[in-house]
N, C-alpha and C positions, 0 to 999 in steps of 0.2 A: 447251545446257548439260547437265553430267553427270546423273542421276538418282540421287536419294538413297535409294530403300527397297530399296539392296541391300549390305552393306559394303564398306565403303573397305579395299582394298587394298593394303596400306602394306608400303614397305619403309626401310630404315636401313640408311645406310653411313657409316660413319663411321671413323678409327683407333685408336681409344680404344676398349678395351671395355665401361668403368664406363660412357660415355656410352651406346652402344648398348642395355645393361642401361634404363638409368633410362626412357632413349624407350619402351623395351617395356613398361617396368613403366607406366609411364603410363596406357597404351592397354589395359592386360590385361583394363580389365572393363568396357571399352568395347561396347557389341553392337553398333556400326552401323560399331568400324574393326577390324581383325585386322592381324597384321603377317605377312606372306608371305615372306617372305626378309630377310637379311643380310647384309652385305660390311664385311669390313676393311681397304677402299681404295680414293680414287675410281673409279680407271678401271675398276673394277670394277664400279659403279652402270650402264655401257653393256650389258654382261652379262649383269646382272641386269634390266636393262629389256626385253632381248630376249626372254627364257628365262620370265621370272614374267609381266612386263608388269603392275607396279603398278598402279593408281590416282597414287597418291603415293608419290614419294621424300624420304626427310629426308635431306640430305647435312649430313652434321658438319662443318663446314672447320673445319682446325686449321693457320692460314699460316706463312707464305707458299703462297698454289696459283698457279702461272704457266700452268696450263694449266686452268684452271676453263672458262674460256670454251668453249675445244674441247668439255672434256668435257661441258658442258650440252646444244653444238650434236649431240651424238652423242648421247647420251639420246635427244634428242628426236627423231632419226634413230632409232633403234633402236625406240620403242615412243612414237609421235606424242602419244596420247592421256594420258601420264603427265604429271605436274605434280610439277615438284620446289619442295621447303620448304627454304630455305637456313639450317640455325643455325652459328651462329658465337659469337667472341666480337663485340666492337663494331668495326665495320670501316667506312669512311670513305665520303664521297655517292658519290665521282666510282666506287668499283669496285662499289658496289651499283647503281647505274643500268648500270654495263657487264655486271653478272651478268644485269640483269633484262631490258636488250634482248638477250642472248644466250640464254635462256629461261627464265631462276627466273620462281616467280610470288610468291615469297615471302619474306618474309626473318623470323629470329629471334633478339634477341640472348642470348647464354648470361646476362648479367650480371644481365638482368630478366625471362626470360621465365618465367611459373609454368606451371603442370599446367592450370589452366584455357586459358594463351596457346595452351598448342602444341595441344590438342584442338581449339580454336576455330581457331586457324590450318589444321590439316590437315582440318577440314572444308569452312573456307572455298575453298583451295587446290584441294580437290576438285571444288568446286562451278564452279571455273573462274574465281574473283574472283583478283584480288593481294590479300595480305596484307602489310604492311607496317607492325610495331608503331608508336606514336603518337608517339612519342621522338625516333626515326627518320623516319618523316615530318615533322614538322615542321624536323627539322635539312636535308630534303631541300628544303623550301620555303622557309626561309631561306636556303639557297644560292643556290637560284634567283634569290630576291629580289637577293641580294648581286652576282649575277652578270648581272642586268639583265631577269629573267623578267619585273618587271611594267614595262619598257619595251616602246615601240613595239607600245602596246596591249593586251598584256597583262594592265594594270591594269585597263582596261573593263568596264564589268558585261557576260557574254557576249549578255546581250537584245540588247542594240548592236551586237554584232556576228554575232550567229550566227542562223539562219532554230531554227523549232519544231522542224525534223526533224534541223537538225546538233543539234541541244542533245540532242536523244534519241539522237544515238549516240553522241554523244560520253559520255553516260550510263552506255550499253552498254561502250562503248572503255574504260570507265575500272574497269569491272565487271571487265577482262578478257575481255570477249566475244571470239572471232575474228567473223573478216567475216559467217561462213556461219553463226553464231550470230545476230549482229544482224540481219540478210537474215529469217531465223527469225520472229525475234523481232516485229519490225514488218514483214513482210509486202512487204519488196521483193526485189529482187536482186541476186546479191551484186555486179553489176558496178554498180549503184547507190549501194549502201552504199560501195563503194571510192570513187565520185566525191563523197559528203560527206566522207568522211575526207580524202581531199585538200583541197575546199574547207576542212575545218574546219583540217586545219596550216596552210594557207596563210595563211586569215583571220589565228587566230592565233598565228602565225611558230612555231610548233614543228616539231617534226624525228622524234620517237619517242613509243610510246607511254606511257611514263614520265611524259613530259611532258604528255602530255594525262590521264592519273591526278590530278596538283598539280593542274592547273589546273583541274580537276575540284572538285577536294575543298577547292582552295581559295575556287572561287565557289557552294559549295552545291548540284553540279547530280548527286555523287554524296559521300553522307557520309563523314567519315572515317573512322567505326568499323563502316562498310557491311566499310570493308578489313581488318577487326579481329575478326569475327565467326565 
């Protein structure tokens, strides 16, 4: 995980320049974030990842973005170790799960989010957790529900199903850890840590890491305002 006793390195792209404004003003008497650069248009966030190399990107969408996805996978391409903050206004489950396996770690809504959301989110963000406000998650975990998550085991308490050591990465998984974080973390390797994460999709029939976040936060094994913080 990232280390904290140095400032977070923030940048803002957005189209809008009131919004850009308000982001900075936010942070301006922040001592632990600075903000390193600006852009007035996604693809330009690729650019600026290479050139500054953030910490954290807040990208403003103002939709329709048909190419969001690309432009995440290119960020991340361009400068690995950045974490982008997604704000928006209120945008629907099915394309926040496609922003977040394309690589947000985060998401913010414009409608609700205050001065305290978006500091706690971009340090969270930094730290390498998902942030995902509380509103929003739950509408993510009633979908799932709605859409048959707690069938065919799901609904299980995960003791039943999972060994002490998948429940602890899946802990990590849900944290956002990568592999070579977890591997870290508890002391194995990371071709180890790959073979629970398979066991644990497979036990519990998920597909992404999205979906071991809910399941996560829905059986208590990582809190939801862990993502919040």
């Amino acid at each position: 995980m990232k280390q904290t006793n140095k400032k977070i390195r923030l940048a803002v792209v957005g189209k809008q320049q009131l919004n850009r404004e308000l982001f900075c003003l936010a942070v301006k008497n922040q001592k632990s974030i600075e903000v390193i650069a600006e852009a007035d248009d996604l693809p330009l966030a690729i650019d600026l990842a290479r050139d500054h190399k953030p910490d954290v990107i807040i990208l403003d969408l103002v939709f329709p973005v048909s190419d969001i996805k690309e432009i995440l996978a290119d960020i991340k391409q361009a400068y690995q170790d950045t974490r982008v903050l997604i704000v928006s206004s209120d945008l629907d489950e099915d394309y926040l799960q496609s922003m977040i396996a394309a690589g947000a770690r985060g998401y913010l809504s414009k409608r609700h989010t205050s001065t305290a959301d978006l500091l706690n989110a971009i340090k969270a963000v930094y730290r390498g957790e998902f942030w995902i406000e509380r509103k929003m998650t739950a509408r993510l975990l009633e979908s799932k529900f709605n859409n048959g998550f707690a069938a065919d085991g799901h609904g299980q308490n995960p003791k039943a199903l999972l060994t002490d050591r998948e429940k602890e990465v899946l802990g990590h998984l849900a944290k956002g850890c990568s592999n070579k974080e977890i591997a870290c973390a508890l002391f194995i390797s990371d071709k180890t840590v790959k073979c629970h994460i398979s066991n644990i999709f497979r036990k519990l029939k998920l597909s992404r890491r999205i979906e071991a976040l809910l399941y996560a936060i829905e059986h208590g094994l990582v809190l939801q305002n862990e993502c919040e913080k």
